[in-house]
C-alpha atoms as an extended CHARMM CRD file, in Angstrom:
* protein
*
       123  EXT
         1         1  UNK       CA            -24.9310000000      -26.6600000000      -13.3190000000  PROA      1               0.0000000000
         2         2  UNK       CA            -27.3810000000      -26.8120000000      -10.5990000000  PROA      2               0.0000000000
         3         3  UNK       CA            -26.8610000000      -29.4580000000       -8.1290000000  PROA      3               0.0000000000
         4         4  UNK       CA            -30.3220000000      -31.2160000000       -8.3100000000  PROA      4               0.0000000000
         5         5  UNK       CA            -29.7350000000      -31.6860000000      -12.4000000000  PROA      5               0.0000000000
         6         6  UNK       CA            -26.3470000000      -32.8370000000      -11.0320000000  PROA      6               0.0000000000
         7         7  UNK       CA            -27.3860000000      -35.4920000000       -8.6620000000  PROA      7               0.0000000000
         8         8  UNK       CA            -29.9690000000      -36.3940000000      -11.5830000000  PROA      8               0.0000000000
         9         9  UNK       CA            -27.3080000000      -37.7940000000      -14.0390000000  PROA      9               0.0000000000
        10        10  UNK       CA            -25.3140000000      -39.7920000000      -11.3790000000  PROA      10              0.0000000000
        11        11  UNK       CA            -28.3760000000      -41.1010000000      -10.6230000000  PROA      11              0.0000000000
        12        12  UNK       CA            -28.7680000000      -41.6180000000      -14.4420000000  PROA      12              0.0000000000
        13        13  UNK       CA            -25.4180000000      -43.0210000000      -14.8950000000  PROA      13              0.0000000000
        14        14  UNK       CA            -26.3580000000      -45.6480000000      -12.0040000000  PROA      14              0.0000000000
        15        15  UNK       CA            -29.1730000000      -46.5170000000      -13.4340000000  PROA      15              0.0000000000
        16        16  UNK       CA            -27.7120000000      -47.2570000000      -16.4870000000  PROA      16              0.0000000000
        17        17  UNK       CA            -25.0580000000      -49.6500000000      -15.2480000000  PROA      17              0.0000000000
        18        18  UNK       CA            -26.0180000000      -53.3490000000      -15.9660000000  PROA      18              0.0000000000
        19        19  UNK       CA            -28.2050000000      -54.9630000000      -14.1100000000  PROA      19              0.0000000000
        20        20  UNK       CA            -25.9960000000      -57.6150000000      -12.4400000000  PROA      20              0.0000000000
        21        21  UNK       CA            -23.0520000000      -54.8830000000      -11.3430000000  PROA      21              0.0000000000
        22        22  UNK       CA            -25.9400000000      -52.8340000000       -9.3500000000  PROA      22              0.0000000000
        23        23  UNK       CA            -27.0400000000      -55.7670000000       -7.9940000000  PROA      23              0.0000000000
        24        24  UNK       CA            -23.9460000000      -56.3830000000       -6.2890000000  PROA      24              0.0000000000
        25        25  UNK       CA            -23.8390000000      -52.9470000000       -4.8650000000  PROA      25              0.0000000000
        26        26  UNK       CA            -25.0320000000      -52.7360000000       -0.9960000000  PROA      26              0.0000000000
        27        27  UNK       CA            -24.4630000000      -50.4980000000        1.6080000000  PROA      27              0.0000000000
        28        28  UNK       CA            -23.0560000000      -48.0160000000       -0.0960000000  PROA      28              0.0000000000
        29        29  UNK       CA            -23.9800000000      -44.1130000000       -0.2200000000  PROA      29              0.0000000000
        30        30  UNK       CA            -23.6240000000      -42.0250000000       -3.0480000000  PROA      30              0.0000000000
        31        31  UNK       CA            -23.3690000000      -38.3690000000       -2.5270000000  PROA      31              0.0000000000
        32        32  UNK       CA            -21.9240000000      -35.2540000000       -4.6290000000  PROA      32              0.0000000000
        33        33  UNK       CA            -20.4410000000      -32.6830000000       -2.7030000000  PROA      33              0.0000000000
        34        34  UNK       CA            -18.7000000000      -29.6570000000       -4.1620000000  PROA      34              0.0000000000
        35        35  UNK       CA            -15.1650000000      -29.9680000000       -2.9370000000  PROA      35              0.0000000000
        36        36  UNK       CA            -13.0040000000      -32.3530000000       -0.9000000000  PROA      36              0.0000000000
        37        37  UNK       CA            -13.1150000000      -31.9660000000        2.7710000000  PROA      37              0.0000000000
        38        38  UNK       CA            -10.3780000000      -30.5960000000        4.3440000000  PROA      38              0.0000000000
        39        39  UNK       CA             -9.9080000000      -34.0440000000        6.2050000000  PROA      39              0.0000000000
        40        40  UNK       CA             -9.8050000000      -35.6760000000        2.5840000000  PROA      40              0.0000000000
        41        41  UNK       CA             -7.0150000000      -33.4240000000        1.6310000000  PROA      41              0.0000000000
        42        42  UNK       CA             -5.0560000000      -33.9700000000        4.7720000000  PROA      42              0.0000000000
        43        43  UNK       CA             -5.7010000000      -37.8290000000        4.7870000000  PROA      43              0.0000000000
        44        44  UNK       CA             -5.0060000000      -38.3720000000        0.8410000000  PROA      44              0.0000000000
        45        45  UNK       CA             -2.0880000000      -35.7980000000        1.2540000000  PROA      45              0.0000000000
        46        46  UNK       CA             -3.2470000000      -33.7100000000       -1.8780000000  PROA      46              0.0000000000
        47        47  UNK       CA             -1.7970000000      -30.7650000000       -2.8690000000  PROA      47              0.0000000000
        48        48  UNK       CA             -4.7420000000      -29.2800000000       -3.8820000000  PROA      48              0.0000000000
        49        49  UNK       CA             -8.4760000000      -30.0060000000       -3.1270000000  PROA      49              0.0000000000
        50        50  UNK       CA             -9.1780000000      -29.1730000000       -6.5280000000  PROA      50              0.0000000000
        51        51  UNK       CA             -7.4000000000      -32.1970000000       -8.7340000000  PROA      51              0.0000000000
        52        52  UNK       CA            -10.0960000000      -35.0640000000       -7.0650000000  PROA      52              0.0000000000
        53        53  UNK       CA            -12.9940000000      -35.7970000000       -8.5890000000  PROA      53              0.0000000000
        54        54  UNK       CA            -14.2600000000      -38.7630000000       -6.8380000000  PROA      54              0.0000000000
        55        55  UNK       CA            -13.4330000000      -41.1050000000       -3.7570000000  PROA      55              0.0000000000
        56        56  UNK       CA            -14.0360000000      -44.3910000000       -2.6810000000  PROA      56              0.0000000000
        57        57  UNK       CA            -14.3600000000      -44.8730000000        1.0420000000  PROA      57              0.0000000000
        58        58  UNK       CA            -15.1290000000      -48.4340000000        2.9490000000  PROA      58              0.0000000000
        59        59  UNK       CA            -14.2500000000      -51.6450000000        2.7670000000  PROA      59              0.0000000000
        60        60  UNK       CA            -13.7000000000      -52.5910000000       -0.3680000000  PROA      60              0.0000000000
        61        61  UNK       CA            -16.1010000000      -56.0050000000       -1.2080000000  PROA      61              0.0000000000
        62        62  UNK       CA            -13.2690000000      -58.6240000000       -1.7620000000  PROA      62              0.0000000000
        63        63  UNK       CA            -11.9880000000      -57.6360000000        1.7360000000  PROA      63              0.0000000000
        64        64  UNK       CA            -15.3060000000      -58.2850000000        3.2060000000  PROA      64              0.0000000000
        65        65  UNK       CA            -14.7040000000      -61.3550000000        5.6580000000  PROA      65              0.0000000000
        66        66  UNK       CA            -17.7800000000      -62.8420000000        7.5440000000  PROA      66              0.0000000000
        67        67  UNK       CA            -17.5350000000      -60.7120000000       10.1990000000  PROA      67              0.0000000000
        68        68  UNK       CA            -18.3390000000      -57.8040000000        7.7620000000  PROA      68              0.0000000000
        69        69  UNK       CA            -21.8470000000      -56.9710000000        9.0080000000  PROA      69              0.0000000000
        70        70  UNK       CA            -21.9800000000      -58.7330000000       12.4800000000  PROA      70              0.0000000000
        71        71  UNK       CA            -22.4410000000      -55.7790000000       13.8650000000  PROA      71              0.0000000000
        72        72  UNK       CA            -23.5820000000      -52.4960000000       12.6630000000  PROA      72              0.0000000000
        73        73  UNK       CA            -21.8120000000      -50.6020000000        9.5090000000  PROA      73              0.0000000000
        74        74  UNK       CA            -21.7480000000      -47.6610000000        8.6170000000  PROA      74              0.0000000000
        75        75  UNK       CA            -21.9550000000      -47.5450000000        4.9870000000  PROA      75              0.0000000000
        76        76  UNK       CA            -19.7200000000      -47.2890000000        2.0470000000  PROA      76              0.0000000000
        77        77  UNK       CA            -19.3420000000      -44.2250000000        0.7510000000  PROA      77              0.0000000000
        78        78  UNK       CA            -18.8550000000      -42.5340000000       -2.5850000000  PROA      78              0.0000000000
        79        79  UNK       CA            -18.2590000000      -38.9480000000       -3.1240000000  PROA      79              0.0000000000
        80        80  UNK       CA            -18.4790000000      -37.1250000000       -6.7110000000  PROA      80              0.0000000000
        81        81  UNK       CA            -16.9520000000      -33.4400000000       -6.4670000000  PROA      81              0.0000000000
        82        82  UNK       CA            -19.1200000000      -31.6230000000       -8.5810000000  PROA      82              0.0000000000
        83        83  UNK       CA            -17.3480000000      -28.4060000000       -8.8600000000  PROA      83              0.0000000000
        84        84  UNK       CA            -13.8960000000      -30.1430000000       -9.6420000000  PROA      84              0.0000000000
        85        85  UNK       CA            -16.1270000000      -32.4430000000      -12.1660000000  PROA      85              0.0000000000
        86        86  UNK       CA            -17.2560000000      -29.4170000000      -13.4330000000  PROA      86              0.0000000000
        87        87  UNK       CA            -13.8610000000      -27.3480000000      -13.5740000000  PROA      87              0.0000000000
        88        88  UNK       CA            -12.2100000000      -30.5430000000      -16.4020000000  PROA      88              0.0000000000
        89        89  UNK       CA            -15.6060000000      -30.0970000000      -18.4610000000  PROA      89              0.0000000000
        90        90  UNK       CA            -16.6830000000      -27.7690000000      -21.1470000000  PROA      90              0.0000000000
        91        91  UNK       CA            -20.1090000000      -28.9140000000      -21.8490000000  PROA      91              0.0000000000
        92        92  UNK       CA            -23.0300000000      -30.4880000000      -20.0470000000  PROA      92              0.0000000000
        93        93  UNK       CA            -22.6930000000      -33.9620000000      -22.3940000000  PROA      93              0.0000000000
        94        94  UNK       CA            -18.8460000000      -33.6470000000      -21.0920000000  PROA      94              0.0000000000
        95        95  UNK       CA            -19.8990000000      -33.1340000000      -17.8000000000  PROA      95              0.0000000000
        96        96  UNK       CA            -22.3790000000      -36.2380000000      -18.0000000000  PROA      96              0.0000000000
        97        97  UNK       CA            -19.2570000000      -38.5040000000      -19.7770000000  PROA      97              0.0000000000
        98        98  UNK       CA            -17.1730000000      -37.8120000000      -16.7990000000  PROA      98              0.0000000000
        99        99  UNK       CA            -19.6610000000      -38.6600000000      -14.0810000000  PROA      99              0.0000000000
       100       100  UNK       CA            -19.6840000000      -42.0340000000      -15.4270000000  PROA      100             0.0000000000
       101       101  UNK       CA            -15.9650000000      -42.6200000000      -15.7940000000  PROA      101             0.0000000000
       102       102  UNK       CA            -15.5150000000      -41.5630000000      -11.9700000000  PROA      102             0.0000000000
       103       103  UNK       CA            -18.9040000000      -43.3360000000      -10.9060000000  PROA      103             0.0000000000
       104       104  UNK       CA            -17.3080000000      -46.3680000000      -12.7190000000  PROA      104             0.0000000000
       105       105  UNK       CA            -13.7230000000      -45.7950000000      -11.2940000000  PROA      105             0.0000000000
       106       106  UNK       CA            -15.0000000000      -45.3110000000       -7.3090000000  PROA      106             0.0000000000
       107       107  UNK       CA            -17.1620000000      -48.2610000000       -8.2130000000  PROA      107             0.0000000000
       108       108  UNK       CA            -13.6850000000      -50.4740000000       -9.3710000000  PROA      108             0.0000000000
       109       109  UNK       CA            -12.6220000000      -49.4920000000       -5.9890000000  PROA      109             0.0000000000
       110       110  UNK       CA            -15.6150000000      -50.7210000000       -4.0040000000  PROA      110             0.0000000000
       111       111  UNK       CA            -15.5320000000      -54.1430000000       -5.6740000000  PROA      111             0.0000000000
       112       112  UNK       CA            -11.7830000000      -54.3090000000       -4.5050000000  PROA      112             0.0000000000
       113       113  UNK       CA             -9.7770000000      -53.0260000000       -7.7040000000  PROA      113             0.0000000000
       114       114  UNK       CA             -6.1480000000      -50.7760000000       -7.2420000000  PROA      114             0.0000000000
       115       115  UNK       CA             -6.1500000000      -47.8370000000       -9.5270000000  PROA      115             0.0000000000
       116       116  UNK       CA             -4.0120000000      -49.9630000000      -12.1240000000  PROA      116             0.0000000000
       117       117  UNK       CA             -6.4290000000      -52.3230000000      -12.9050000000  PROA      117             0.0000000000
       118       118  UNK       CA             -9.0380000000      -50.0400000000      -13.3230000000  PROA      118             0.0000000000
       119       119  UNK       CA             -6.7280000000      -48.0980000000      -15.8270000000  PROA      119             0.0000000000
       120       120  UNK       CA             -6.4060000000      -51.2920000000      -17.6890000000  PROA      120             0.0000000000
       121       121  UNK       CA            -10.0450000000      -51.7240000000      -17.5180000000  PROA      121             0.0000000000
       122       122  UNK       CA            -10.5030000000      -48.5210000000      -19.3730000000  PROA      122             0.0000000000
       123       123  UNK       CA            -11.6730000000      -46.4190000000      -16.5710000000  PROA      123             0.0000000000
């Protein structure tokens, strides 16, 4: 998949997120980039660059204290791995499916959830 249709469903699957969570969203970049960085893979201790499909990094909103923002910040950032993405997918509607679930699970992890309560969440 070309990475302009690419970037057009996240931003699809953002747009489509209700109304009150996007709201709530600020300062926070997301981008799609086709692999991990090798810092990523160093820093997360992966084994291989290929298993991640999306990362959370920042400061998590419920560990946001009111200094957050006193002075300037850099922002939040999201990262989908499209060729990773792409690699668990047969089909474009698959391929669309699972850029929500991570969009939704790197989201969980902005607004301060561990990886076990997004599970039970569903995502």
């Amino acid at each position: 998949m070309e990475r302009e249709e690419f970037e057009r469903i996240v931003e699809r699957a953002f747009d489509r997120l209700p109304q009150n969570f996007k709201e709530a969203v600020e300062n926070v970049g997301i981008l799609v980039e086709d692999l991990p960085s090798d810092d990523v893979v160093r820093k997360m201790r992966l084994t291989s660059r290929r298993t991640l499909l999306g990362l959370y990094q920042g400061v998590p909103l419920n560990q946001r204290g009111s200094w957050y923002g006193m002075t300037g910040v850099v922002p939040d950032k999201i990262s989908l791995y499209q060729k990773n993405i792409e690699a668990v997918c047969r089909t474009d509607e698959q391929i669309e499916q699972k850029i929500v679930e991570v969009l939704i699970h790197e989201l969980g992890h902005y607004f301060g959830m561990d990886e076990k309560e997004i599970r039970n969440a569903g995502y």
